[in-house]
C-alpha positions as CSV (number, residue, x, y, z in Angstrom):
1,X,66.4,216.0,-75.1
2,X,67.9,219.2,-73.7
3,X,66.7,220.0,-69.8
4,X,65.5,223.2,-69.3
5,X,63.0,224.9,-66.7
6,X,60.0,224.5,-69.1
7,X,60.9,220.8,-69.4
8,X,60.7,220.3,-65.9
9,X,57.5,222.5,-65.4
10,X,55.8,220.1,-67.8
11,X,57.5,217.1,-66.6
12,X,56.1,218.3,-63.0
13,X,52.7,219.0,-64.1
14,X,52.1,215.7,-65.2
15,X,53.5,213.9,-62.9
16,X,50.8,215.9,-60.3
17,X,48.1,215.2,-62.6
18,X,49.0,211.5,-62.7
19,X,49.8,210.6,-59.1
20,X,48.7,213.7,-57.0
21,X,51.1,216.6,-55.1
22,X,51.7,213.8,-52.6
23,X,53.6,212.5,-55.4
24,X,55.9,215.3,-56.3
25,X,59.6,215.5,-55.1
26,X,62.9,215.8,-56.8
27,X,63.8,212.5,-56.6
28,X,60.7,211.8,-58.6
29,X,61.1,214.2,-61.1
30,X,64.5,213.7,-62.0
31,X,63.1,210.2,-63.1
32,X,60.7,211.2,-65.1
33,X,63.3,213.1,-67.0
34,X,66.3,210.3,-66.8
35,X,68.5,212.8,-64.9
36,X,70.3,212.6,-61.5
37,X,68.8,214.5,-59.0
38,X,71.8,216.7,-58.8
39,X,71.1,217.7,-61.9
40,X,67.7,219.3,-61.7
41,X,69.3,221.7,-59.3
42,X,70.8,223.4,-62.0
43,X,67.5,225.0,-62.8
44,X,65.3,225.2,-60.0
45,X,66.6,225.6,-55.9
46,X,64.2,222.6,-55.1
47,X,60.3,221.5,-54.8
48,X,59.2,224.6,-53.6
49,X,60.6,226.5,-56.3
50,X,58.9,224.0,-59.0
51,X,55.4,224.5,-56.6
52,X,55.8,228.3,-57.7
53,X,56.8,227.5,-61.1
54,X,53.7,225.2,-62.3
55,X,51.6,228.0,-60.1
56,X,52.7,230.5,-62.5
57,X,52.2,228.2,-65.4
58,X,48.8,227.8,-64.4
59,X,47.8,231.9,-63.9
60,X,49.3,232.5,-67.3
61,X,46.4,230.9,-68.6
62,X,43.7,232.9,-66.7
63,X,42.6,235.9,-68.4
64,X,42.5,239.1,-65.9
65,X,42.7,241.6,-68.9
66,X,38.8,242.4,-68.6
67,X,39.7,243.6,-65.1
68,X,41.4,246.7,-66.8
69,X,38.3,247.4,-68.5
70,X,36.3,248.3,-65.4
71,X,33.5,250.5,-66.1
72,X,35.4,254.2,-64.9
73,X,38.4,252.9,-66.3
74,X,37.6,253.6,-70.1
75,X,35.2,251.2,-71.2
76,X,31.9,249.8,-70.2
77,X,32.6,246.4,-68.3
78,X,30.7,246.5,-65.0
79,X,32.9,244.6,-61.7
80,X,30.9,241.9,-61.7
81,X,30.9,240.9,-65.6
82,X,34.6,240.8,-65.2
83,X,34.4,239.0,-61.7
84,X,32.4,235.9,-63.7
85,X,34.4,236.3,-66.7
86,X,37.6,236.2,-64.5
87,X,35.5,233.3,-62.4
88,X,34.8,231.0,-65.8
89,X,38.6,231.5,-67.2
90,X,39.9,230.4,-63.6
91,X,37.7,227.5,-63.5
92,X,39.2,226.2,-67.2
93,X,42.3,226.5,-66.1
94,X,42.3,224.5,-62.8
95,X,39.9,221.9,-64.3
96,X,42.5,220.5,-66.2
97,X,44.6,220.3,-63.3
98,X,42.5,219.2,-60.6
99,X,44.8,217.3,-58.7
100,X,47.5,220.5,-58.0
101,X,44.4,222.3,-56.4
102,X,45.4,221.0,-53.0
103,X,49.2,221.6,-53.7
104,X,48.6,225.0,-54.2
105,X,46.1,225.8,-51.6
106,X,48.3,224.9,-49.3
107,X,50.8,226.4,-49.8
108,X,52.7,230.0,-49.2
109,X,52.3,231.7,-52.7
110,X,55.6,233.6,-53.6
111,X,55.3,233.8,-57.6
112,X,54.8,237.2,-58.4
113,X,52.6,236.5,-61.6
114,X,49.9,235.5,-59.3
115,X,50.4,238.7,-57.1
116,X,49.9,240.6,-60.2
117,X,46.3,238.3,-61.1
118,X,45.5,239.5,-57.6
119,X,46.2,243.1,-57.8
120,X,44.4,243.1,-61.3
121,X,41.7,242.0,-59.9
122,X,41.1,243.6,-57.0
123,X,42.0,247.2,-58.6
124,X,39.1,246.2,-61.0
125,X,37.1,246.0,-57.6
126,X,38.0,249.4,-56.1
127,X,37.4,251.2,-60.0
128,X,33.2,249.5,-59.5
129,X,33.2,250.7,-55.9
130,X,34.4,248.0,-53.3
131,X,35.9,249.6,-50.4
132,X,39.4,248.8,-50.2
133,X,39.1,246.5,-46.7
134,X,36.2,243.8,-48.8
135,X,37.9,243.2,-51.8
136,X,40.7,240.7,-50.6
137,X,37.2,239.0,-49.3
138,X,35.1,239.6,-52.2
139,X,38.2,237.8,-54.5
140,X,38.9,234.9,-52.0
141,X,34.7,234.2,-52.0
142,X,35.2,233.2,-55.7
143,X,38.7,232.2,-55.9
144,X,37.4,229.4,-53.0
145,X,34.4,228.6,-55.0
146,X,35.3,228.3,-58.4
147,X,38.0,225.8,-56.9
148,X,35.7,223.7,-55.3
149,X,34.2,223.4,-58.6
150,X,36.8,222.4,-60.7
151,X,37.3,219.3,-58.7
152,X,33.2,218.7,-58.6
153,X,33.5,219.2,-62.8
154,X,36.5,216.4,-62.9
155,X,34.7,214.4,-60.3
156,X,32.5,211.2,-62.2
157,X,29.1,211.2,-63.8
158,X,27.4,209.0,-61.3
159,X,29.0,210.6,-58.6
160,X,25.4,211.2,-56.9
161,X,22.9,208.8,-58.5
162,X,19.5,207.4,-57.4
163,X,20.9,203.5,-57.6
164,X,23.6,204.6,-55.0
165,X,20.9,206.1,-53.0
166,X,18.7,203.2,-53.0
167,X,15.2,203.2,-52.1
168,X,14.6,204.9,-48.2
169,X,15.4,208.2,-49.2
170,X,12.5,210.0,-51.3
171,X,13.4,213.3,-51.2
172,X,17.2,212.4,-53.2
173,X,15.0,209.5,-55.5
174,X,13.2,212.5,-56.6
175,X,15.2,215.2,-57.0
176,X,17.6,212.8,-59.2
177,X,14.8,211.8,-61.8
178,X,16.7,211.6,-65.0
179,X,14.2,214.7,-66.2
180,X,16.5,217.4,-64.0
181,X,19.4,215.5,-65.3
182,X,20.6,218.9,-67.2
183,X,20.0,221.9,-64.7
184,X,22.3,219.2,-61.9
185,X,25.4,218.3,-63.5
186,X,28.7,219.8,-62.5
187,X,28.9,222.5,-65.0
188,X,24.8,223.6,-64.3
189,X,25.3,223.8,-60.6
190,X,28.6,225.9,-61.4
191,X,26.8,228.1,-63.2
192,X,23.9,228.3,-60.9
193,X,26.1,228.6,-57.9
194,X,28.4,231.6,-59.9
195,X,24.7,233.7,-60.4
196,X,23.8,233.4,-57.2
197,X,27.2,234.2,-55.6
198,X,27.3,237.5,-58.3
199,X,23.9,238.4,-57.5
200,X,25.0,238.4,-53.9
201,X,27.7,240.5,-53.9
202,X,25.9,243.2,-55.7
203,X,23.4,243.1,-53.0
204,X,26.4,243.4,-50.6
205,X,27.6,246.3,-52.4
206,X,24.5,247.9,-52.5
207,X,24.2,247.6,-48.8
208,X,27.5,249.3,-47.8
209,X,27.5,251.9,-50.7
């Protein structure tokens, strides 16, 4: 099969999902293609480049077009609709690819597709009202949350379980009877959690408005 950029995006986004960023390097990569190493520089400069590359793969899958929809901007979608809208569409795209979250995080972002996520959203910010010097804040609050739960959604079922527990701790025993079973998995606490942050940041804007 003919190597391309794509190829190798793929090739790199699977190898992270299967053995972690740890894993990730061109040596690698170039055998999960069957090519020389020398090879794969005749598409990318090297491992940071790729870094940048499967980030932008990853933002082209989270929706920011309800950000240019702000309520003031034409039509009637209020900042924080499109903050959990933008929230839930982040969170599916990171949950399938929990293990580049730390590769990512940690390091310098350069792709310019995910400066223009950023400035999407945070335009949508200033059109509701958010002075200019909270919005970077107001975006990182539930950029960092929704990716601490797309790892707690991947993590496993009986992650947290009354057997585990065992029997000296009654407060845990009870608050895991298999009758709350539904409003404490990963996805109910996700959506709990993304209410209550929402429902704080209106207050927030309330206060300083």
């Amino acid at each position: 099969m003919r190597l391309n950029r794509d190829r190798l995006v793929d090739a790199a986004l699977a190898l992270v999902d299967e053995e972690g960023g740890e894993a990730l390097s061109m040596r690698t990569l170039a055998a999960r293609v069957d090519r020389q190493v020398s090879s794969l520089y005749n598409h990318v400069p090297g491992r940071g480049e790729l870094i940048e590359l499967m980030r932008a793969r990853i933002v082209a899958d989270i929706d920011v077009g309800v950000f240019g929809r702000i309520e003031g901007a034409g039509e009637n979608v209020p900042w924080d609709k499109a903050l959990e809208m933008w929230a839930r569409s982040y969170l599916t795209a990171f949950a399938d690819h929990p293990n580049l979250i730390r590769l990512l995080a940690t390091t310098s972002i350069r792709d310019l597709s995910t400066y223009e996520m950023y400035d999407a959203v945070i335009g949508g910010l200033r059109r509701g009202g958010w002075p200019q010097g909270r919005t970077v804040a107001v975006m990182r609050s539930v950029e960092a949350y929704v990716l601490g739960s797309a790892l707690d959604i991947v993590a496993p079922v009986d992650l947290i379980t009354q057997e585990s527990a065992g029997e000296g701790f009654a407060e845990i025993q009870a608050a895991l009877d298999p009758r709350f079973v539904d409003g404490s998995s990963a996805a109910a606490s996700f959506e709990f959690g993304l209410t209550t942050l929402i429902e704080g940041l209106r207050l927030q804007l309330k206060a300083i408005s």
